[in-house]
mmCIF file as gemmi writes it, N, C-alpha and C atoms, coordinates in Angstrom:
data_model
loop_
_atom_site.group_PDB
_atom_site.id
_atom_site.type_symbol
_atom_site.label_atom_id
_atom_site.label_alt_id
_atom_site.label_comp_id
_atom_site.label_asym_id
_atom_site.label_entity_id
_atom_site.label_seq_id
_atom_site.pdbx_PDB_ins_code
_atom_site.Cartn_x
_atom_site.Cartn_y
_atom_site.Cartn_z
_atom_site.occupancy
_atom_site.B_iso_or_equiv
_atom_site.pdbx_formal_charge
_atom_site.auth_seq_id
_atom_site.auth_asym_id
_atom_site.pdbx_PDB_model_num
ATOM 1 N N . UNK Axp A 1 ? 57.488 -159.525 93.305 1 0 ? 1 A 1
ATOM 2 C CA . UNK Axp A 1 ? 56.744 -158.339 93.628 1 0 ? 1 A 1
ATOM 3 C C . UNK Axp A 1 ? 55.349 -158.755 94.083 1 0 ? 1 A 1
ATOM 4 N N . UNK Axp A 2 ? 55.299 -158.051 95.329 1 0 ? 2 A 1
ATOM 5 C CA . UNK Axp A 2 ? 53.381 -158.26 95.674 1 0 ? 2 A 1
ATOM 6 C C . UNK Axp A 2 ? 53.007 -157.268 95.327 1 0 ? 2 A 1
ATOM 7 N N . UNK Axp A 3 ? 51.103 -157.542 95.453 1 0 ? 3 A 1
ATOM 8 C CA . UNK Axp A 3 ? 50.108 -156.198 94.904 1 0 ? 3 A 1
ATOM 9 C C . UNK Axp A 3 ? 50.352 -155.843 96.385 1 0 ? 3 A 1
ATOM 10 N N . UNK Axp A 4 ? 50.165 -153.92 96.165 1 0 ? 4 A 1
ATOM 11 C CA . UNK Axp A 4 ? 49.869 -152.942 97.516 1 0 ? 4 A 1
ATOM 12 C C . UNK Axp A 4 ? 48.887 -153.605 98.476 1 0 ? 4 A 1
ATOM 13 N N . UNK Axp A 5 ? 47.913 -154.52 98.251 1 0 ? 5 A 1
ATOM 14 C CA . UNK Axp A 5 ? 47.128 -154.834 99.36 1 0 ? 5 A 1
ATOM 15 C C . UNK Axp A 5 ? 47.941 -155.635 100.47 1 0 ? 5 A 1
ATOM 16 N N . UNK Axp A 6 ? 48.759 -156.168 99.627 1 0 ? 6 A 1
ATOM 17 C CA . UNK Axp A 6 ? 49.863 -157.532 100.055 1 0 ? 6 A 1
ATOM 18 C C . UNK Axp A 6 ? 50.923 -156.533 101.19 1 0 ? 6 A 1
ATOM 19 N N . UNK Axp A 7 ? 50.713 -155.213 100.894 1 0 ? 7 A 1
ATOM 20 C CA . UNK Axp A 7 ? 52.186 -154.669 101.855 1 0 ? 7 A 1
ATOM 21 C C . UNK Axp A 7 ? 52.071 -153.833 102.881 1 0 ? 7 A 1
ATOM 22 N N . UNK Axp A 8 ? 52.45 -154.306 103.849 1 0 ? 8 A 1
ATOM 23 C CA . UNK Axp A 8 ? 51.342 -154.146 105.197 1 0 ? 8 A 1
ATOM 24 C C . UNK Axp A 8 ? 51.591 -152.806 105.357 1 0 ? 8 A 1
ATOM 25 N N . UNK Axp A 9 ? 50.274 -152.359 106.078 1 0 ? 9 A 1
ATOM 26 C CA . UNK Axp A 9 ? 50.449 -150.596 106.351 1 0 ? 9 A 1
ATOM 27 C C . UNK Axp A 9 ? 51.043 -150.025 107.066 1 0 ? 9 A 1
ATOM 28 N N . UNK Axp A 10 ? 52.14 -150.784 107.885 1 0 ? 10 A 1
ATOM 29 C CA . UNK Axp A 10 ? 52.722 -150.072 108.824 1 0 ? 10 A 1
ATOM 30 C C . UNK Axp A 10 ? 53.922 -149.848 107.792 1 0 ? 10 A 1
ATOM 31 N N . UNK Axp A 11 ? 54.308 -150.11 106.991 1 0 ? 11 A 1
ATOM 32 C CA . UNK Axp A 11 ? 55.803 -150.206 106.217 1 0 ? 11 A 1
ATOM 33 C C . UNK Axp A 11 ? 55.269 -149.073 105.044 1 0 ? 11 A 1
ATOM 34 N N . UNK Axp A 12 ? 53.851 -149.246 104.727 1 0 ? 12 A 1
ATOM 35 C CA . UNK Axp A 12 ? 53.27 -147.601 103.881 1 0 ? 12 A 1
ATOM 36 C C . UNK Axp A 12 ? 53.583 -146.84 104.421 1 0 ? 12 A 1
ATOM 37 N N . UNK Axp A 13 ? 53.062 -146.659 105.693 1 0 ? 13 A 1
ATOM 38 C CA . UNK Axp A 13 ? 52.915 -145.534 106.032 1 0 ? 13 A 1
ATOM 39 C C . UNK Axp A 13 ? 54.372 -144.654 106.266 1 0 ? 13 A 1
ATOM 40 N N . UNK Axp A 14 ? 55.601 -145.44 106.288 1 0 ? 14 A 1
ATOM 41 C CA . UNK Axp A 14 ? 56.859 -144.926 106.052 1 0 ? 14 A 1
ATOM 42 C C . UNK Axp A 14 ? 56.776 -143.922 105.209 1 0 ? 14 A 1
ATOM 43 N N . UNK Axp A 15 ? 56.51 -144.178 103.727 1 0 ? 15 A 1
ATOM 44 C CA . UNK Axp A 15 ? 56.353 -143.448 102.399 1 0 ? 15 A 1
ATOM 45 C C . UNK Axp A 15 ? 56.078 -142.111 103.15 1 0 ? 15 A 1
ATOM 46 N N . UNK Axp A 16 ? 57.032 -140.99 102.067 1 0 ? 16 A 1
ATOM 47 C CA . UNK Axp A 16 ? 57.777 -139.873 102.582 1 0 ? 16 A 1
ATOM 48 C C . UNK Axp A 16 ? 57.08 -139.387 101.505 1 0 ? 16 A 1
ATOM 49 N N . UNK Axp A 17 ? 57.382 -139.692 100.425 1 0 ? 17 A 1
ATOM 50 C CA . UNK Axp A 17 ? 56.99 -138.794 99.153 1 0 ? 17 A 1
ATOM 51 C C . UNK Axp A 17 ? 57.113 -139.941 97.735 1 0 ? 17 A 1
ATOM 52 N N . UNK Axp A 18 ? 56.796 -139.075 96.732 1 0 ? 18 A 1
ATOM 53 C CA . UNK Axp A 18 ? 56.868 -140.212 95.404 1 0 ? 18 A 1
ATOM 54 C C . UNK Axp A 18 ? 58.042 -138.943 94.628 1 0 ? 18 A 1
ATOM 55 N N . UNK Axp A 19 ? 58.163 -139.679 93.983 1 0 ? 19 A 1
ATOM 56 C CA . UNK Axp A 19 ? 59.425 -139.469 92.744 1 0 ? 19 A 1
ATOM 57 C C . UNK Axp A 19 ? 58.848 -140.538 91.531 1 0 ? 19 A 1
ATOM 58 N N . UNK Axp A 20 ? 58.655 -139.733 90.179 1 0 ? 20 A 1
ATOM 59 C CA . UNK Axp A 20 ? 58.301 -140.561 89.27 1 0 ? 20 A 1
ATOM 60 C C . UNK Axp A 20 ? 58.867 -139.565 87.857 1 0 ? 20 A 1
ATOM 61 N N . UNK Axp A 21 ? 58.924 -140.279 86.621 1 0 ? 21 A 1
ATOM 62 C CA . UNK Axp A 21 ? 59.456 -139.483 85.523 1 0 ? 21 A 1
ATOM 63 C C . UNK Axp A 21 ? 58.208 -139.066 84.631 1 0 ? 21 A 1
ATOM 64 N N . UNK Axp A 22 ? 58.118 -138.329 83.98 1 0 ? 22 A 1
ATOM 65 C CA . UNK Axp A 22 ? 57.285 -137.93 83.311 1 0 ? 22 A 1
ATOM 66 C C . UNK Axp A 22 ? 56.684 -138.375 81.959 1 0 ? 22 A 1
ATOM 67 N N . UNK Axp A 23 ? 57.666 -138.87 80.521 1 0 ? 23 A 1
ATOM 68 C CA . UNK Axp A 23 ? 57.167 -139.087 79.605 1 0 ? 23 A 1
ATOM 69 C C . UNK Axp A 23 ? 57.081 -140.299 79.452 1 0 ? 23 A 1
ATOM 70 N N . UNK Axp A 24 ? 55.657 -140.197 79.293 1 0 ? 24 A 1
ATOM 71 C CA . UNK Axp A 24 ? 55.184 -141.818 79.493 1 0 ? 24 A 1
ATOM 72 C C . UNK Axp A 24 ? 55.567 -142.996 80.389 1 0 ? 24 A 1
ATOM 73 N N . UNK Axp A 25 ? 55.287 -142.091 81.51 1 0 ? 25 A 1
ATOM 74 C CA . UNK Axp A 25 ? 55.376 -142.078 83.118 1 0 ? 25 A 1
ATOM 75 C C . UNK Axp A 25 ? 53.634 -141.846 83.026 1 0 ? 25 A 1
ATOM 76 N N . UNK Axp A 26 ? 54.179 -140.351 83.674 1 0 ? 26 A 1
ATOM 77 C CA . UNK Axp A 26 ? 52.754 -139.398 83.917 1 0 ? 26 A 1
ATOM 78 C C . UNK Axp A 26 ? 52.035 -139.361 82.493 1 0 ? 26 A 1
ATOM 79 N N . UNK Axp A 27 ? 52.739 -139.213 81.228 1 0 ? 27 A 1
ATOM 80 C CA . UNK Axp A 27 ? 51.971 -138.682 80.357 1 0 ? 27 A 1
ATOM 81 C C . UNK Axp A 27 ? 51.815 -140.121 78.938 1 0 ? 27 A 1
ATOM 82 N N . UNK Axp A 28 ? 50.671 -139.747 78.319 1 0 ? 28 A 1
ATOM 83 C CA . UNK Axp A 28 ? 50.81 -140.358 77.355 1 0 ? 28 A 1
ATOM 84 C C . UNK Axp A 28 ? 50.856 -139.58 76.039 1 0 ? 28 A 1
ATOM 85 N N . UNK Axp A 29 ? 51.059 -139.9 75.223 1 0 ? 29 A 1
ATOM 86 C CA . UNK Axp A 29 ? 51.481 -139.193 74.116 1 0 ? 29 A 1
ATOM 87 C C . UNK Axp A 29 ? 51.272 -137.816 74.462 1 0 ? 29 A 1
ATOM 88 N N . UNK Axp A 30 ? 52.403 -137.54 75.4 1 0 ? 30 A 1
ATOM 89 C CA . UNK Axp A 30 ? 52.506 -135.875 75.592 1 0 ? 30 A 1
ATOM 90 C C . UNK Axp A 30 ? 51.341 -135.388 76.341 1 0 ? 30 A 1
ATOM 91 N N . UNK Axp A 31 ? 50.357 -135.83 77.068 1 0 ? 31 A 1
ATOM 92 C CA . UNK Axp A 31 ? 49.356 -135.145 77.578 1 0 ? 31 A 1
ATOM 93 C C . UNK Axp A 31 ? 49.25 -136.125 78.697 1 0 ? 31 A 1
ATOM 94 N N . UNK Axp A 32 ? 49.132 -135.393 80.406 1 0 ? 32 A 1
ATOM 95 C CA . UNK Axp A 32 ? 48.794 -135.783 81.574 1 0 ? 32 A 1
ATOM 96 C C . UNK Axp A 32 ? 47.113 -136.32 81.271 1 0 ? 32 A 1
ATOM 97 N N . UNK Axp A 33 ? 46.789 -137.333 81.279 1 0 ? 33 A 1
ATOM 98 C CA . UNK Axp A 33 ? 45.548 -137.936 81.137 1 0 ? 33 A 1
ATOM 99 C C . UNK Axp A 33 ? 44.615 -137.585 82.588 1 0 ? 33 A 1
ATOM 100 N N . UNK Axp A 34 ? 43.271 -137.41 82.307 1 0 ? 34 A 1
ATOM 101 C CA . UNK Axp A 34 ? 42.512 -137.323 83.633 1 0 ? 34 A 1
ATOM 102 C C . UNK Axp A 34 ? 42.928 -138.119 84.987 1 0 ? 34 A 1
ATOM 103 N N . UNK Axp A 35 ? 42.893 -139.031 84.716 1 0 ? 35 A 1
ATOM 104 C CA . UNK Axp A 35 ? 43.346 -140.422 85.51 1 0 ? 35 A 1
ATOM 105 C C . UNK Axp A 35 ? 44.204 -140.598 86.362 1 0 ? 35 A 1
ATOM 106 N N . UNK Axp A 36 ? 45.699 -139.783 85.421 1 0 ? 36 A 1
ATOM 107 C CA . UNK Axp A 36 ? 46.957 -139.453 86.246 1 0 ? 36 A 1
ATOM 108 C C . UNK Axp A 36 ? 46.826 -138.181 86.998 1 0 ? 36 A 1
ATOM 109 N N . UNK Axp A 37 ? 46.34 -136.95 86.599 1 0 ? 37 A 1
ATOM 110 C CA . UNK Axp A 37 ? 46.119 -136.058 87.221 1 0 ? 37 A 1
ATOM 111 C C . UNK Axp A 37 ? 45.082 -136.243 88.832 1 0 ? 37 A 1
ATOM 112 N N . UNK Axp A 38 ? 44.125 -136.726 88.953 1 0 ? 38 A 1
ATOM 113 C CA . UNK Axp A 38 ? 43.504 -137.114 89.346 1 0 ? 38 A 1
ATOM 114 C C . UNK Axp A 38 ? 43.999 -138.216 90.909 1 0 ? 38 A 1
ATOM 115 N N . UNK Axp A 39 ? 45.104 -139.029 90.096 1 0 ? 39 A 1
ATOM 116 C CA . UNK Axp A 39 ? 45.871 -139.771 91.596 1 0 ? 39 A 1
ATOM 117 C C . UNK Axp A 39 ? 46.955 -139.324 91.779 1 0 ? 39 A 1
ATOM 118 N N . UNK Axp A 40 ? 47.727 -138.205 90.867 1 0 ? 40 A 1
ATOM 119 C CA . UNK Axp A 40 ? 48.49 -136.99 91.635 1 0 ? 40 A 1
ATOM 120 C C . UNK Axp A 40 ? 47.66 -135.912 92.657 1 0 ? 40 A 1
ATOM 121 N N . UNK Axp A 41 ? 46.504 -135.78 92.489 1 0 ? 41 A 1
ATOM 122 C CA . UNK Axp A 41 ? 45.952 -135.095 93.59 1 0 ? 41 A 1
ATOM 123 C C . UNK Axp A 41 ? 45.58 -135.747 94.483 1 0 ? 41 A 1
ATOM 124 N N . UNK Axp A 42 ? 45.178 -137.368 94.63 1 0 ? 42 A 1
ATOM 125 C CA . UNK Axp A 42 ? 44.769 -137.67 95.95 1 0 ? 42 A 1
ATOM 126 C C . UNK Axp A 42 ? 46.175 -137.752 96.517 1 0 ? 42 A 1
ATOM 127 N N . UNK Axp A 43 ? 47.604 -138.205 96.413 1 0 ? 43 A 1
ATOM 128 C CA . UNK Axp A 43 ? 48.568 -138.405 96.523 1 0 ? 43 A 1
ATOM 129 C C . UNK Axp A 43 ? 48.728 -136.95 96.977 1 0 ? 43 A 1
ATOM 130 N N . UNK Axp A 44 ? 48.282 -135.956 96.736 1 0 ? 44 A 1
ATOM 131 C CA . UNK Axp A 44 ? 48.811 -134.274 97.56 1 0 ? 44 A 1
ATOM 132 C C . UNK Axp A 44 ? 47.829 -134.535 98.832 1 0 ? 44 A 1
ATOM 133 N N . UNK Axp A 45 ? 46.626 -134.918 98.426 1 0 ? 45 A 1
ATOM 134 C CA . UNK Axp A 45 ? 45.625 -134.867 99.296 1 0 ? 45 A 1
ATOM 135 C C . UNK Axp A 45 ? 46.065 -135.607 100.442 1 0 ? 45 A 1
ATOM 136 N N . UNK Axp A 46 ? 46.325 -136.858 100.169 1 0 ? 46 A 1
ATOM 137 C CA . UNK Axp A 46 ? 46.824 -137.748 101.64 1 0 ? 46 A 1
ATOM 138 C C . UNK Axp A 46 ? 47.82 -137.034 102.212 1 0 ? 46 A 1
ATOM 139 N N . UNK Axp A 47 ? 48.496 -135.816 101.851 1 0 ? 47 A 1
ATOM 140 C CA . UNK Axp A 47 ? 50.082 -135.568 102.479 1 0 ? 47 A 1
ATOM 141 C C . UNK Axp A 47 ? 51.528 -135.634 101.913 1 0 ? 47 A 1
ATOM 142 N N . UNK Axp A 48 ? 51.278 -136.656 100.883 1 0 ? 48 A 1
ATOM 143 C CA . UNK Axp A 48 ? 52.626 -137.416 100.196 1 0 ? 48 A 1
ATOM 144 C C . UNK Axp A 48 ? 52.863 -136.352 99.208 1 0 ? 48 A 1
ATOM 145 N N . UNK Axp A 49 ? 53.813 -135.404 99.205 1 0 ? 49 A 1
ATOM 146 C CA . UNK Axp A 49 ? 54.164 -134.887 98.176 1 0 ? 49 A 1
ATOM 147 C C . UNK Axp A 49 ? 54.991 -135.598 97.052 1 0 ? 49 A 1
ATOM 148 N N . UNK Axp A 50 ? 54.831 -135.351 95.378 1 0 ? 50 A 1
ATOM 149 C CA . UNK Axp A 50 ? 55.194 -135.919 94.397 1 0 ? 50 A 1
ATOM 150 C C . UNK Axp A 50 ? 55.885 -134.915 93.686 1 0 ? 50 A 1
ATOM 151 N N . UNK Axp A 51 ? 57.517 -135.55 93.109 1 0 ? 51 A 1
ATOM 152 C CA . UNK Axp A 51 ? 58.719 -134.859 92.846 1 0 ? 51 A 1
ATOM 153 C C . UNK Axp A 51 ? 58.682 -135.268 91.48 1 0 ? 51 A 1
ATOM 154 N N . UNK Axp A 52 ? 58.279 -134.685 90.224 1 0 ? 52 A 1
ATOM 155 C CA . UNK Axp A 52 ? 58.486 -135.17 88.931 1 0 ? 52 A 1
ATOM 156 C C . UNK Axp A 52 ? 59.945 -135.177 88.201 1 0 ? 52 A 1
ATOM 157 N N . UNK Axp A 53 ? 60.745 -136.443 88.048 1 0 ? 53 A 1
ATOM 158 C CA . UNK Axp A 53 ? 61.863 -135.798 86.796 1 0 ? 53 A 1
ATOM 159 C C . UNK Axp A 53 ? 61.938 -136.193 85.986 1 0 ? 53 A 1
ATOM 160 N N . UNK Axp A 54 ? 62.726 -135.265 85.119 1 0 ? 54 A 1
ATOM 161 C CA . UNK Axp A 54 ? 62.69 -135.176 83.44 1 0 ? 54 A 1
ATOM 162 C C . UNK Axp A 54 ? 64.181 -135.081 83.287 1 0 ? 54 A 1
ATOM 163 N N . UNK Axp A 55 ? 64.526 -135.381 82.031 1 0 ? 55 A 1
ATOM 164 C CA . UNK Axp A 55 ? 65.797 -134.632 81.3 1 0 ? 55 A 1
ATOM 165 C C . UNK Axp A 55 ? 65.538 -133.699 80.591 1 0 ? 55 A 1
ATOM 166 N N . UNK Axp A 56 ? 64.278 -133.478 80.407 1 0 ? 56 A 1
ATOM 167 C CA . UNK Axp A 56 ? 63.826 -132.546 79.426 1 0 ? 56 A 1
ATOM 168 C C . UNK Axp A 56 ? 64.387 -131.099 79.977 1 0 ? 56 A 1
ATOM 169 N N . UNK Axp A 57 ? 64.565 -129.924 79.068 1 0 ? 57 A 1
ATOM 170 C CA . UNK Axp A 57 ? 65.152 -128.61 79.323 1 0 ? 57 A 1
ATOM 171 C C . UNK Axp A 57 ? 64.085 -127.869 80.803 1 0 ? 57 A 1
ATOM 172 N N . UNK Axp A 58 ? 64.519 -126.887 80.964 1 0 ? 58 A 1
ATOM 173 C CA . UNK Axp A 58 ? 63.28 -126.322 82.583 1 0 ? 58 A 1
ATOM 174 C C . UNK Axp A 58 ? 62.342 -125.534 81.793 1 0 ? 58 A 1
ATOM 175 N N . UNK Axp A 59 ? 62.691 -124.765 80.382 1 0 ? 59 A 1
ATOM 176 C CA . UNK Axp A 59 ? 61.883 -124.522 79.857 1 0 ? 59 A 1
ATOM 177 C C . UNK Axp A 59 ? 60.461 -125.081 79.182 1 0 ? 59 A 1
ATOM 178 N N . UNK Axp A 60 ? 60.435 -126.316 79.332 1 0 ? 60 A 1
ATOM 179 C CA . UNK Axp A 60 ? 59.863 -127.204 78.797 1 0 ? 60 A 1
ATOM 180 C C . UNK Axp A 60 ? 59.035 -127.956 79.632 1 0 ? 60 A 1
ATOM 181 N N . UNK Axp A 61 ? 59.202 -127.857 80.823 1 0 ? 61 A 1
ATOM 182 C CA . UNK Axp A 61 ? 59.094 -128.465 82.24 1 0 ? 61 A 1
ATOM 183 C C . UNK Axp A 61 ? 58.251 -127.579 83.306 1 0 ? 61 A 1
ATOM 184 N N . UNK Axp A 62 ? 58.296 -126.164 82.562 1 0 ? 62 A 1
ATOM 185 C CA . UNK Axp A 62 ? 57.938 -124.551 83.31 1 0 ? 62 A 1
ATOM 186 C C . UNK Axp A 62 ? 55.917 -125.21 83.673 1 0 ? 62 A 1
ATOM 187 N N . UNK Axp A 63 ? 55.736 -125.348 82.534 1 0 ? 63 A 1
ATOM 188 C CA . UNK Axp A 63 ? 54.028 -125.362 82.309 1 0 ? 63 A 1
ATOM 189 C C . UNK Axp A 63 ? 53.432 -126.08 82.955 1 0 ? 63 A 1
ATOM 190 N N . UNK Axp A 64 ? 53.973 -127.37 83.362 1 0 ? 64 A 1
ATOM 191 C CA . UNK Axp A 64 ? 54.278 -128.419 84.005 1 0 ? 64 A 1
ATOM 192 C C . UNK Axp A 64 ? 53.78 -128.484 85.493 1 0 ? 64 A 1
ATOM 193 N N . UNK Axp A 65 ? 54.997 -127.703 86.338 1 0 ? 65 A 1
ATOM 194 C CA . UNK Axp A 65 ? 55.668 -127.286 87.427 1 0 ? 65 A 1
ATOM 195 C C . UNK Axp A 65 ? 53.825 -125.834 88.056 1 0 ? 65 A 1
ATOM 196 N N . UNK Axp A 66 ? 53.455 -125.712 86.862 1 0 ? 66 A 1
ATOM 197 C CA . UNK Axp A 66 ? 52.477 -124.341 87.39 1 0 ? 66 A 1
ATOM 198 C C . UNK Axp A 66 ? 51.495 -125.052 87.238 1 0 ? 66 A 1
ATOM 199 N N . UNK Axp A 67 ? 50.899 -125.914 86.74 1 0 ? 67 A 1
ATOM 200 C CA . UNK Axp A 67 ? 49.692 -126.478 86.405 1 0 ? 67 A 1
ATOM 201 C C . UNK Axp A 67 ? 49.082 -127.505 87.123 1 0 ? 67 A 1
ATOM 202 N N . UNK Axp A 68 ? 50.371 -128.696 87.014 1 0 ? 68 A 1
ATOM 203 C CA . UNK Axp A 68 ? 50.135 -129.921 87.732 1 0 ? 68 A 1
ATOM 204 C C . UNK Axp A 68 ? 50.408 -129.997 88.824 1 0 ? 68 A 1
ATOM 205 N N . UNK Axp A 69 ? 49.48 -131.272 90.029 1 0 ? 69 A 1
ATOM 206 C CA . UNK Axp A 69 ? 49.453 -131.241 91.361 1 0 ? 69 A 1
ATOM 207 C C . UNK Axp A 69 ? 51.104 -131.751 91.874 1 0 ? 69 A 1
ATOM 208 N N . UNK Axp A 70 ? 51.806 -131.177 91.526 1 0 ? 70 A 1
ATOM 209 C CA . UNK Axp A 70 ? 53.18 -131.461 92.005 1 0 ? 70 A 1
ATOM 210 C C . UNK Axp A 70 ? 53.921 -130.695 93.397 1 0 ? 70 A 1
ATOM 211 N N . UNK Axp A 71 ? 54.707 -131.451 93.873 1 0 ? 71 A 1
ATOM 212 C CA . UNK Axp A 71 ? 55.611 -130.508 94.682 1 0 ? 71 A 1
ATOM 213 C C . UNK Axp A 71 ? 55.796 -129.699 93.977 1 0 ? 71 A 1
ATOM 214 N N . UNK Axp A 72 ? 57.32 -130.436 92.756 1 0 ? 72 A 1
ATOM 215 C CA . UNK Axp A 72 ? 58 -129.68 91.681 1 0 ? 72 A 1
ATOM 216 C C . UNK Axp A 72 ? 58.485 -130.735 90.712 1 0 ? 72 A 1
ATOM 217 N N . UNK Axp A 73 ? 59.366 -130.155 89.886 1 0 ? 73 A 1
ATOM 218 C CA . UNK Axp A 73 ? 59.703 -130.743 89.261 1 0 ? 73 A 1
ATOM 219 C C . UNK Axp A 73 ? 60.926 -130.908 88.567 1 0 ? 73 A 1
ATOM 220 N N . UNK Axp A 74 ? 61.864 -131.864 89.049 1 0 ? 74 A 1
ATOM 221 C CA . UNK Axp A 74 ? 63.715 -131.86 88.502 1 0 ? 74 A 1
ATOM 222 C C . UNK Axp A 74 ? 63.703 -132.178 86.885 1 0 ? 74 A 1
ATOM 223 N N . UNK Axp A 75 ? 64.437 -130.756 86.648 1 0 ? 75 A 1
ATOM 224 C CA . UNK Axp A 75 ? 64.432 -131.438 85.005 1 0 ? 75 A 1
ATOM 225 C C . UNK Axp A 75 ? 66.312 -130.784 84.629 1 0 ? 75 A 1
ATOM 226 N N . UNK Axp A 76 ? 66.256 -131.244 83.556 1 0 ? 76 A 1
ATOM 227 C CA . UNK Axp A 76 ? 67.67 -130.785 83.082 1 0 ? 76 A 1
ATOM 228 C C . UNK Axp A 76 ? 68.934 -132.139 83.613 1 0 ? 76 A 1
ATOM 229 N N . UNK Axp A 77 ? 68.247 -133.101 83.782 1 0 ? 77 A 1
ATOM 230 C CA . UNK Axp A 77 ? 68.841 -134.24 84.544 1 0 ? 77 A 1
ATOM 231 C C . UNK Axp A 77 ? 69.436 -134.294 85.62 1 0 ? 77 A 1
ATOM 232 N N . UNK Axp A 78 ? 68.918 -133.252 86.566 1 0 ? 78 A 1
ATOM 233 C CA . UNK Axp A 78 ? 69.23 -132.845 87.866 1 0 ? 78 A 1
ATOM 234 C C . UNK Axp A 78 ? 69.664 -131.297 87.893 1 0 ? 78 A 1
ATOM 235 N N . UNK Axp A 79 ? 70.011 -130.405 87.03 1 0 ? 79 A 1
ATOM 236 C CA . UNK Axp A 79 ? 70.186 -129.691 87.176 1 0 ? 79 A 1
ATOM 237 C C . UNK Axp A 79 ? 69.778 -128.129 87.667 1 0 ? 79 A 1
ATOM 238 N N . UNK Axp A 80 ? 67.918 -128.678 87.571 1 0 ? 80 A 1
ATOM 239 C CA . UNK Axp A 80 ? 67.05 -127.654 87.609 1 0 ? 80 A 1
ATOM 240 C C . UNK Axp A 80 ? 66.012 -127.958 88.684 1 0 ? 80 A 1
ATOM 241 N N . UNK Axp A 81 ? 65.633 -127.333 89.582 1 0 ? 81 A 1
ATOM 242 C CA . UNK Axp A 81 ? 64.057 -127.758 89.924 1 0 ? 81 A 1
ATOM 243 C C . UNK Axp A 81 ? 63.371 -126.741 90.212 1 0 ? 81 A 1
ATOM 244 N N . UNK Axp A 82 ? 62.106 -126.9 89.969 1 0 ? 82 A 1
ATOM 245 C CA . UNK Axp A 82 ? 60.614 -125.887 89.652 1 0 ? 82 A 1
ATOM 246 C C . UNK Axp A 82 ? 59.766 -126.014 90.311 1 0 ? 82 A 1
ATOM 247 N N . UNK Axp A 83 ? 59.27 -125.377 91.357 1 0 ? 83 A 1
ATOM 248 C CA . UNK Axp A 83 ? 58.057 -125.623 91.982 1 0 ? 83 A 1
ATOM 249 C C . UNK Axp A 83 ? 57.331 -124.493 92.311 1 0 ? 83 A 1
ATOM 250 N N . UNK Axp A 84 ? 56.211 -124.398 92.511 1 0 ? 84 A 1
ATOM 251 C CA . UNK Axp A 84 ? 54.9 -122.791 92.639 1 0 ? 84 A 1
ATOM 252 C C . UNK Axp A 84 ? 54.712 -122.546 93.62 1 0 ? 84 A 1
ATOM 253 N N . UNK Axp A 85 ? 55.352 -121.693 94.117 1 0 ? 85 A 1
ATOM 254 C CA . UNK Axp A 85 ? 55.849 -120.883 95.32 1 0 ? 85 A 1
ATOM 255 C C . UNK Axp A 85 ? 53.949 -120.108 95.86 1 0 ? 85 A 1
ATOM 256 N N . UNK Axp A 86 ? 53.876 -120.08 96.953 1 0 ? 86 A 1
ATOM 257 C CA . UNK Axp A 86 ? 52.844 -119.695 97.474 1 0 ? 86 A 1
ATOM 258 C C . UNK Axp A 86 ? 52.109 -118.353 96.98 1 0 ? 86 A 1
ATOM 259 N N . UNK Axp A 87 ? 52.835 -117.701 96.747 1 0 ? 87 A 1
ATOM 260 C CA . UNK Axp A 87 ? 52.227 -116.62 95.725 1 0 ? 87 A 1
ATOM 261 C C . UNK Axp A 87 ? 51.607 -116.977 93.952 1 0 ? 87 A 1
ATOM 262 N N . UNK Axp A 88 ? 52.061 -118.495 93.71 1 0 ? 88 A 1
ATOM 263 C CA . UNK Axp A 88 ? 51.573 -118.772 92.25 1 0 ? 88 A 1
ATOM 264 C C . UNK Axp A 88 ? 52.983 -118.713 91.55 1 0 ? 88 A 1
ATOM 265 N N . UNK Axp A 89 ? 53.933 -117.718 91.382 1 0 ? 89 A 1
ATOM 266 C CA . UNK Axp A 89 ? 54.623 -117.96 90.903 1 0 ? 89 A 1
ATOM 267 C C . UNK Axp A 89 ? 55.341 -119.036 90.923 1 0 ? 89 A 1
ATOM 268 N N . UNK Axp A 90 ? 56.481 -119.251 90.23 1 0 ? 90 A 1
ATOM 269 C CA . UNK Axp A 90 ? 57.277 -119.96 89.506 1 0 ? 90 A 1
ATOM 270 C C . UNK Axp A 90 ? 59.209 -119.826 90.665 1 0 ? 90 A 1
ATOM 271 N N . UNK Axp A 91 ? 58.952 -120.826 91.159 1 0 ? 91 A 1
ATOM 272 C CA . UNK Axp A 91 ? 60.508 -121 92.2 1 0 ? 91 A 1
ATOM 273 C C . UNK Axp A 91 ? 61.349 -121.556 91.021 1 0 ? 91 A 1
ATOM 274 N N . UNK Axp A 92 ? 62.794 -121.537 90.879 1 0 ? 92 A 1
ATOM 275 C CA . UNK Axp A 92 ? 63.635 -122.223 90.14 1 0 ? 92 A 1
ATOM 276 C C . UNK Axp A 92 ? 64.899 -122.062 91.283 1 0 ? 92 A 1
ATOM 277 N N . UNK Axp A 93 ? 65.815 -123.149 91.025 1 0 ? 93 A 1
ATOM 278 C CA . UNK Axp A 93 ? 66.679 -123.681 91.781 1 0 ? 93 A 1
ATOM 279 C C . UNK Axp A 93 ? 67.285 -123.891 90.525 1 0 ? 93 A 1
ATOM 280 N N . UNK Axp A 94 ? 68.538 -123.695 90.492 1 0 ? 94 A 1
ATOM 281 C CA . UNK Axp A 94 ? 69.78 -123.92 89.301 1 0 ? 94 A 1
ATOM 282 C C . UNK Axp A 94 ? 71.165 -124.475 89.732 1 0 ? 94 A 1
């Protein structure tokens, strides 16, 4: 494995989107830290939308999906996804 400086920008700039899991992924003991929140928004900011999944239930995943700089978020181990529809509300896919 090389560091990101090492990987030339024409092969970045491919990058479509991120996909990453959540617990203790994004979070540490249960709480999105400044830090992570923070390079989930430059990551919206550049363009790259970010797809969070979980196994965790959608109920659990809801607070998540409304709060944080996410696309959305697959939880239920694929079964669910959540994302905040332009009005604020709450999209679900089942």
């Amino acid at each position: 494995m090389k560091p990101l400086d090492q990987w030339p920008l024409a092969e970045r700039a491919r990058i479509r989107g991120v996909l990453t899991d959540i617990d203790d992924t994004l979070t540490t003991e249960g709480t999105l830290a400044p830090v992570a929140r923070a390079a989930l928004s430059r990551l919206r900011e550049a363009g790259l939308p970010v797809f969070a999944v979980t196994g965790r239930p959608a109920g659990w995943s809801e607070p998540f999906a409304l709060d944080w700089p996410l696309e959305a978020i697959v939880a239920e181990n694929g079964a669910v996804a959540l994302w905040r529809q332009r009005d604020g509300r709450l999209g679900k896919d089942w």
